[in-house]
C-alpha positions as CSV (number, residue, x, y, z in Angstrom):
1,X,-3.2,-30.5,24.6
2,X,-3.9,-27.2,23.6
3,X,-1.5,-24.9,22.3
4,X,-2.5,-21.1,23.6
5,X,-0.7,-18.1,24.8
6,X,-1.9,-14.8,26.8
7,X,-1.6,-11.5,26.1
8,X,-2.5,-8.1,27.3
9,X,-2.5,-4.9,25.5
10,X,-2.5,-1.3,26.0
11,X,-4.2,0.9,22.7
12,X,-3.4,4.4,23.2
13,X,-5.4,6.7,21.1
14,X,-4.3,10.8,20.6
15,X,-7.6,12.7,20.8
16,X,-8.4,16.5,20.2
17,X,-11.2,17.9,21.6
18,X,-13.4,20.9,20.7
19,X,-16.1,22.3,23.3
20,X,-19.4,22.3,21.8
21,X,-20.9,24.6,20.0
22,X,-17.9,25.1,18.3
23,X,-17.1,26.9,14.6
24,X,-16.0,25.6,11.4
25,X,-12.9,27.3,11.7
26,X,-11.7,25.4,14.8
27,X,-13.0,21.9,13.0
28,X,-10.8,22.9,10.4
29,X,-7.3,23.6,12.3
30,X,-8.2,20.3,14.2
31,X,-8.4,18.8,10.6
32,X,-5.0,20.4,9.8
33,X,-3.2,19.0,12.1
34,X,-4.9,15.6,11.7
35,X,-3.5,15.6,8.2
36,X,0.0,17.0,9.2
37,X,0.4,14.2,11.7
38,X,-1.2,11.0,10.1
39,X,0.4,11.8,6.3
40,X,-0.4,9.0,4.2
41,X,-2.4,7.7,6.8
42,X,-4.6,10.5,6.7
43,X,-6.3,9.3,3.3
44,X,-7.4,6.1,4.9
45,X,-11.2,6.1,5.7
46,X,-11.0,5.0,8.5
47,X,-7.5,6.7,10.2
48,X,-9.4,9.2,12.0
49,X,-12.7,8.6,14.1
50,X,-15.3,11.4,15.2
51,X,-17.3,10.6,18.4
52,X,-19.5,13.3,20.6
53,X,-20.6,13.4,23.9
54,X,-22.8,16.1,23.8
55,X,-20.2,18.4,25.5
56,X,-17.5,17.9,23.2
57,X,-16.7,17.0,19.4
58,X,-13.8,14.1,19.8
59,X,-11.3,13.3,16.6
60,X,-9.4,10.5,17.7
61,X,-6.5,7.7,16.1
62,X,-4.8,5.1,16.8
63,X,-1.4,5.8,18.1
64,X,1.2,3.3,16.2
65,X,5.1,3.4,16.6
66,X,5.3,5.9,14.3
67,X,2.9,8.4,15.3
C-alpha cells in the first residue's frame, strides 16, 4: 500500500513594476527598497528575480512569513 499525502499550495510573490523605458534612477529606488525589505535576504543571489514583458521591467520575491 502506498503511503502518500496531497497538498495544495498558494506562492505569493511581491512584485514592483517600472514602465518601460524607464531611468536608472527609478531602477535604483526599486533596488532600495528591495534591500530595505529583504535585509539579509537581500545578499542571496537568488532573493530577487528580474523578468520583462516588453512593457514593463518586473523585480519580484518570494513572500515568506516574514516578509
Amino acid at each position: 500500500m502506498a503511503s502518500w499525502t496531497r497538498r495544495e499550495r498558494t506562492i505569493t510573490h511581491i512584485e514592483y513594476a517600472l514602465p518601460l523605458p524607464t531611468n536608472w534612477a527609478e531602477v535604483g529606488k526599486v533596488y532600495a527598497s528591495l534591500n530595505q525589505e529583504l535585509g539579509e535576504r537581500a545578499e542571496w543571489d537568488d532573493a530577487v528575480e528580474v523578468t520583462s514583458d516588453g512593457a514593463e521591467l518586473v523585480f519580484r520575491y518570494l513572500k515568506t512569513e516574514g516578509t
